[in-house]
N, C-alpha and C positions, 0 to 999 in steps of 0.2 A: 106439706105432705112430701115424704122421701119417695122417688120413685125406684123399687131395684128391678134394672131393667133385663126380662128373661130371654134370655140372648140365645136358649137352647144350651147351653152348654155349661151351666154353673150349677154350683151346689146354692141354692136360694135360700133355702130354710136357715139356716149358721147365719147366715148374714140377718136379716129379718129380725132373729132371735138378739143377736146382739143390739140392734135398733131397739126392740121392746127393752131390752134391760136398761135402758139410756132413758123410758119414754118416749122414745120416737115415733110417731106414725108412719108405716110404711103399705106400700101395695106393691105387689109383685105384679108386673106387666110388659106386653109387649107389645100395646098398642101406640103407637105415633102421638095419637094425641090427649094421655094421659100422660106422656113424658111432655108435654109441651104446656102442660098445667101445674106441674110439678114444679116445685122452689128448687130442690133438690133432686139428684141423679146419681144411682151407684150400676157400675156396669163391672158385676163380678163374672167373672169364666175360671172355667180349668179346661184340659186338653189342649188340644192344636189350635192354631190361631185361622189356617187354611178353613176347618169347618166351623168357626166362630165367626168368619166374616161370612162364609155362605147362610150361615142361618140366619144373620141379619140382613144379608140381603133378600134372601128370601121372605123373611118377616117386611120387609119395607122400612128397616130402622136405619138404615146409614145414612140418609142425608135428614133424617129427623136428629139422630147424633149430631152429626155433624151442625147442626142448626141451632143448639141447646145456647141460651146465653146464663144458666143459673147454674150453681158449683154441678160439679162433676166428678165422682170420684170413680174411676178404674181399682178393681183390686186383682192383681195375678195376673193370668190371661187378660182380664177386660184391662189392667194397665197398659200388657204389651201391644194393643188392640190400637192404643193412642198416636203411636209412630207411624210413621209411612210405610216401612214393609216389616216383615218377620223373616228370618232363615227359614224359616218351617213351610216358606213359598206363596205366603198369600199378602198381596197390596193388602194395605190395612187402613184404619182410618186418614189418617194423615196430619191431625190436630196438633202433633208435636215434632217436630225436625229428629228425623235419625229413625234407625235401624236399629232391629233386635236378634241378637246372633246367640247361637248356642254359646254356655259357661266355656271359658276355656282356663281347664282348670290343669294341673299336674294328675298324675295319672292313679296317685295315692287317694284322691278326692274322688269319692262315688256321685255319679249323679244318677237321678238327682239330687239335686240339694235338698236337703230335707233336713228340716229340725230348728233348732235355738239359734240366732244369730244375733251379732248387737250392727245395732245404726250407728254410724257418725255423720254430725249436722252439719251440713255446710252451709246450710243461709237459715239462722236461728231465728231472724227474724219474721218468717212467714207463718201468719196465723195457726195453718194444719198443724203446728211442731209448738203450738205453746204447750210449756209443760212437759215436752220430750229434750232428752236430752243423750248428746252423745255417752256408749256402752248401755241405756236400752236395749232391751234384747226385743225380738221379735220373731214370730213361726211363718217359715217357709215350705214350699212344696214347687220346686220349681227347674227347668233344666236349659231354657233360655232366659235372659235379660238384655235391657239397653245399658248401652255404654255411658262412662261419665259425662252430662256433655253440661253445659248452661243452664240447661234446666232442672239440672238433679239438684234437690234442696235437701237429697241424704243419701250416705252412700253405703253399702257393705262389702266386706271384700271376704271372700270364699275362693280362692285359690287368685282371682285378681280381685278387683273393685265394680262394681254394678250400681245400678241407679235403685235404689230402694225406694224411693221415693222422688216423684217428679212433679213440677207446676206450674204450669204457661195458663196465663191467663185464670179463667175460671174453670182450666181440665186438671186435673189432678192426678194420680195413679201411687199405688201402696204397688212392689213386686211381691210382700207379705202378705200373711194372711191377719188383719187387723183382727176381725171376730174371732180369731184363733189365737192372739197375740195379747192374752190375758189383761195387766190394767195397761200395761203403751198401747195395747190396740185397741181399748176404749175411749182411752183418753184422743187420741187420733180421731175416733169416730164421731166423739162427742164435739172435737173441734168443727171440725166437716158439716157439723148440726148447725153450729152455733158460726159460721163466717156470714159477713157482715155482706148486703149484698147490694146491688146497688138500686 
């Protein structure tokens, strides 16, 4: 059972939907301890990350997050959500080393970013990326990101280069929008089904 966790601040249904077209079982929730029964964890958001952390805190979900030992995947928000803080002013989970700062782009470049982009692979090796491959394109909506750092296993560059993709451990995080990101962003979602676990 896929758990997508309702963080207050995401579009839930798009996600869900692209879960059923895959076959996936999902339940939309944001109780503690139906993520704690869950194989699987998606923690999608949009907006600000400031009121993405307070409504999990207010929910009681951060140290149930923070406790999760089965895949986990962050999409958008809920990626930036994985880092220790955001520019946008709020401590954030802290399950991955590094900071998430506004795009710093040339002045020609509107943000947000918004629209078609392609990935390049930097560690082809990691299961989430079977089947993807560098100049993929994928759909963004977005106007912060994390910087390149050891853990990006993909990167896009929109004025500089950004972590598209990150994975420590069993956390995971898309800065795209996979259910928006036609067959690479199925094929992504389908991997995230199918990792092997321990």
């Amino acid at each position: 059972m896929i758990a997508i966790l309702d963080s207050g601040v995401a579009n839930l249904t798009s996600v869900q939907a692209a879960l059923d077209r895959l076959g996936a079982t999902s339940v939309i929730t944001d109780d503690p301890k139906v993520l704690q029964r869950a194989n699987r964890v998606i923690l999608p958001g949009v907006g600000a990350a400031e009121a993405a952390m307070a409504s999990l805190r207010k929910k009681g979900l951060v140290e149930a997050i923070r406790a999760l030992t089965c895949p986990v995947l962050g999409i958008c928000l809920g990626m930036q959500l994985l880092f220790n803080r955001s520019e946008e002013g709020a401590e954030c989970l802290g399950l991955i080393e590094g900071d998430v700062q506004q795009l710093r782009v040339p002045s020609d470049l509107p943000l947000p970013h918004m629209g078609w982009n392609q990935l390049e692979i930097l560690d082809a090796t990691h299961p989430l990326l079977n089947g993807i491959k560098t100049g993929d394109f994928v759909y963004y909506v977005h106007s912060f990101a994390a910087s390149v750092a050891a853990t990006t296993i993909a990167q896009t560059t929109y004025g500089t280069a950004f972590t598209a993709i990150v994975a420590k451990g069993n956390f995971m995080g898309c800065q795209f929008h996979p259910e928006r990101s036609g067959e690479t962003g199925s094929r992504i979602l389908k991997n995230f089904i199918e990792l092997e676990t321990a």
